[in-house]
Structure formats: C-alpha cells, structure tokens
MITORDREN-610758 format. One record per atom (N, C-alpha, C): residue in one letter; x, y, z. Coordinates in steps of 0.001 Angstrom, whole numbers, plus 500000, padded with zeros to 6 digits. Layout:
% MITORDREN-610758
AXYZ ...
% end
This chain:
% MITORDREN-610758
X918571612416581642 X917881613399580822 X918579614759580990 X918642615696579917 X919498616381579958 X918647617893580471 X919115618526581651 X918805619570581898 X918385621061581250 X917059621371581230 X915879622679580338 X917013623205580517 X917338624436579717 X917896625882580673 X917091626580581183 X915563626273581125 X914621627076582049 X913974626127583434 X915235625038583580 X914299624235584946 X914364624707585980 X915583626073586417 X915239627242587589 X914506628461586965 X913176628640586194 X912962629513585883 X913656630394584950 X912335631602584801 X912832631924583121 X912629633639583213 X912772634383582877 X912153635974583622 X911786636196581839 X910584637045582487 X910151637292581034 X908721637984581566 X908255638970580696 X906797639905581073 X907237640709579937 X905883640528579588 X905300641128578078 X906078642893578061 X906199643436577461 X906495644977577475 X905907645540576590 X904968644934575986 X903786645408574864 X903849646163574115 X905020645877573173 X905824646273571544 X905291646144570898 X904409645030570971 X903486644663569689 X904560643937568863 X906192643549569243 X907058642741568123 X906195641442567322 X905832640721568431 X904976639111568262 X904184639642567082 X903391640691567256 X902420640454566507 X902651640861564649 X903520641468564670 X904455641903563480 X904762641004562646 X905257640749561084 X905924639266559831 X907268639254560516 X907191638350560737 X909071637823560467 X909152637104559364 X908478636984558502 X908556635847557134 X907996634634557580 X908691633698557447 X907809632382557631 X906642632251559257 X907557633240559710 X906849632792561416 X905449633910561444 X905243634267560465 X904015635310560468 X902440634963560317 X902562633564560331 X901284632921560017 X900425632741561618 X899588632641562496 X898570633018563157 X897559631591563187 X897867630512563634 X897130629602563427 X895974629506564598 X894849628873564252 X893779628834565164 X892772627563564971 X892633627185566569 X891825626233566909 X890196626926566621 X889189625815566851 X888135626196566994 X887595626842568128 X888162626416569061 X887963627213570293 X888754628732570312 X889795628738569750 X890317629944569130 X889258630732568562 X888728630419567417 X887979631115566659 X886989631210567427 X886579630640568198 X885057630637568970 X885344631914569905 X886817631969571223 X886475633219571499 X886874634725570919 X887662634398569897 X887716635659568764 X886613636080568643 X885955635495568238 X884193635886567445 X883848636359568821 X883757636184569657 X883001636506570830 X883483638254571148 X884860638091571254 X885163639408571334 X884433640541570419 X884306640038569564 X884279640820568430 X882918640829568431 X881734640195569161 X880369640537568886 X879715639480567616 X880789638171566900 X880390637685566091 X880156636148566333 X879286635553565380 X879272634275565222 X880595633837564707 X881055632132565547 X882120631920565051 X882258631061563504 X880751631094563322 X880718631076561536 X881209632226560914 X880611632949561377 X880943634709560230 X882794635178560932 X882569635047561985 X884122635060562423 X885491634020561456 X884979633279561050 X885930632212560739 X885848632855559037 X884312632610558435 X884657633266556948 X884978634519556597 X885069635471557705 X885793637041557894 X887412636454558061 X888039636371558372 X889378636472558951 X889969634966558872 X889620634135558321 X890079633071557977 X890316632480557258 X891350631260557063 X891289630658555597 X891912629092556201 X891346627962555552 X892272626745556148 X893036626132554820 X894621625791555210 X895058625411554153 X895657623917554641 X895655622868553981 X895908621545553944 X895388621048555472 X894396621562555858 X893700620834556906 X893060621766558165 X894656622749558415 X895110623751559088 X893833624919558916 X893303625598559994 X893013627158560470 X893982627728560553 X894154628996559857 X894733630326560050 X894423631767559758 X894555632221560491 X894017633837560278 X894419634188558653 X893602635102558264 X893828635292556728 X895634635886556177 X895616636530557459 X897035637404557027 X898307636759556679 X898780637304555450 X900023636123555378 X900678636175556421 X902227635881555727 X903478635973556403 X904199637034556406 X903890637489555677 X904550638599555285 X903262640001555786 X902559639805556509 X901131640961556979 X901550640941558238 X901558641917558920 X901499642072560372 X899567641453560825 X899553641161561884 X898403640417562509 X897147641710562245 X896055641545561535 X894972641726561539 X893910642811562684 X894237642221563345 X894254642521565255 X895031643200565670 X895978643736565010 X896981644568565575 X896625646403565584 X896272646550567061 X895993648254566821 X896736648961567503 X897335650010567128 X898511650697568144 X899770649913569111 X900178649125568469 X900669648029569085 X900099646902570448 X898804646916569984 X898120645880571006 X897035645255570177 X896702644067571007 X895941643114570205 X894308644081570309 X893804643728569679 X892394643974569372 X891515643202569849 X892014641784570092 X890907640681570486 X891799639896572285 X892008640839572909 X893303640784573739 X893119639335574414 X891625639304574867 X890782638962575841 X890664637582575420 X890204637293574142 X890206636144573290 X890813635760572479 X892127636394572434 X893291636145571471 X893669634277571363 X894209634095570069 X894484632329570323 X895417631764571043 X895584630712571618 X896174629910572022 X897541630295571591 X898565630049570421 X899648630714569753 X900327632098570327 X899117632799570609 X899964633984570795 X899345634347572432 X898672633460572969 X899014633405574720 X899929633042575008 X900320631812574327 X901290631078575178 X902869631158575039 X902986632326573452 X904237633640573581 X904637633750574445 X906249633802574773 X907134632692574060 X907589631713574646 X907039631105574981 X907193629644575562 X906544628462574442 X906754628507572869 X906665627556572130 X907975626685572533 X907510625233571832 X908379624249571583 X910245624529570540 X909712625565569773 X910724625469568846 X911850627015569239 X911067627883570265 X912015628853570711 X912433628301572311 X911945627296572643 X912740626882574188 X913927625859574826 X914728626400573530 X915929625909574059 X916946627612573801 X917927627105574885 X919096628709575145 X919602629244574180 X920047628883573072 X920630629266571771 X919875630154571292 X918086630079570682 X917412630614570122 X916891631157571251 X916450631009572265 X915982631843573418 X916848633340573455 X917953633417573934 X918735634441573921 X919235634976572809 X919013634427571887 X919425634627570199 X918463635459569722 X917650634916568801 X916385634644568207 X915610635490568927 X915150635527569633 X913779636082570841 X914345636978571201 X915303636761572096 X915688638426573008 X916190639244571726 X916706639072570877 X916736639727569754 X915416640860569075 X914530640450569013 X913036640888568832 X912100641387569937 X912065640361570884 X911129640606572146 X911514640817573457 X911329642799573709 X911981643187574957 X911491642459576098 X910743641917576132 X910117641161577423 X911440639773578079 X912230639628577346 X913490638479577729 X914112638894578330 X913957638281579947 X915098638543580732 X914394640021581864 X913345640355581416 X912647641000582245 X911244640513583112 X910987641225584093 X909882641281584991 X909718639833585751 X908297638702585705 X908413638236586616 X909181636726586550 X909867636057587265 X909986635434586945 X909370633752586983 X909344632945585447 X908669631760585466 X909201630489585691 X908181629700587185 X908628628502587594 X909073627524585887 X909979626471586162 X909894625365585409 X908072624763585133 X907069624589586242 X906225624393586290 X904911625143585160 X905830626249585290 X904411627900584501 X905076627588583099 X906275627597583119 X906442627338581432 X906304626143581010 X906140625100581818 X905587623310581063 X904051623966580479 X903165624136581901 X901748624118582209 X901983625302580178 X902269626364579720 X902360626928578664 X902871626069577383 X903519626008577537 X904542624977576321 X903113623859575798 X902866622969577291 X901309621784576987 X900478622885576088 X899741624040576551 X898834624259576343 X899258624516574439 X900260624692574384 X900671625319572664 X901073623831572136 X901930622812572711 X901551621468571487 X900172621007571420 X899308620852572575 X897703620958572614 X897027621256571713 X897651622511571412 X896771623556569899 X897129623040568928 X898547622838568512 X899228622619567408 X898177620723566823 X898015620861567957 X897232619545567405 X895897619529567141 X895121620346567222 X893867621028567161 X893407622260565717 X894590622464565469 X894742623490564292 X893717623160563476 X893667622047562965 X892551621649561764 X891255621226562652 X890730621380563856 X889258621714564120 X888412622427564029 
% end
C-alpha cells in the first residue's frame, strides 16, 4: 500500500481568514447533515424545522445551506463563523477532506488559499484519519 504524505503528520492551525468560508465556484456549496442542522438551529436559538426552512434547500436528495456557489457562507461575519460552536461537519473537519488529501493539491490547491498549511500544531496520521472518517461519515448522511 502506498504511503499518505501525511502518515508522519501534517502541520496545519486555522489562522482565521475566513478563506474556507468564501465561493471558489463549484466548491462553494455548504452541505449539511441533520445533525448539522440540528446544532445550527441550536446556536441560533431555533427549531431545527424553522432552521432548515430559513437557510436551507435540498437538491436531488442532498441538504445544503441556501447559499450558492458563487455566495460566500451565510454565517460568515467579520471573517468568522457565526454558528462557530455548531458549525457542520464539512467545515470542522477543514481541510482534511478526501479530495484535498493527497500532496499535489495539498500544497497546490490549499496552501494556495488557506494560510493555516504548514503552520502551528502539528497532526498525528491518527487526528487526520479520526477527521477525514468523520467527513466521508457526513458525505453519507447529506440527504438526512
């Protein structure tokens, strides 16, 4: 099996740009579980009925926050989240998705956008699996 480039760890800590939360075009969409939406609403003082028909829309099965692709995130205030506390699954587990964790697009792609690459603490092979699970987890949950 062929060796992560993050199986000695990965350095990385947020520097709270607010980049993530910004359109890149296609990658600007915000998807959410029910448990997502459940502690959104909470933050926010709402039912995750009125939470979900405020700020939501599901398309071909899928939950996602209303904002396109082209909208910076909803939640976005002064470059910090609004719902920090209960933010979704997607944008906890930033950037340790499936489709930015290989070296090419890691150091490409990402450190390109998000000052947090290559800074602060650094993450076992272990902290970025235990992350990576928790985001295909969701990805499979999207339409609950």
């Amino acid at each position: 099996m062929k060796k992560k480039f993050w199986s000695d760890g990965i350095k990385f800590q947020c520097q709270g740009s607010g980049n993530c939360c910004v359109s890149r075009g296609g990658y600007g969409y915000v998807y959410v579980t029910k448990s997502d939406r459940k502690a959104m609403a909470k933050q926010l003082g709402l039912t995750t009925l009125s939470f979900t028909a405020k700020y939501c829309d599901q398309e071909a099965g899928i939950w996602k926050l209303k904002n396109g692709p082209t909208d910076d995130c909803v939640f976005l205030e002064n470059k910090r989240c609004g719902v920090y506390q209960g933010r979704p699954t997607q944008c906890r587990t930033w950037p340790f998705w499936p489709e930015v964790l290989n070296a090419k697009t890691w150091t490409g792609e990402v450190a390109a956008f998000c000052p947090g690459v290559g800074k602060g603490k650094v993450w076992t092979a272990r902290e970025v699996e235990e992350q990576l699970n928790d985001q295909i987890k969701s990805e499979d949950a999207y339409g609950s």
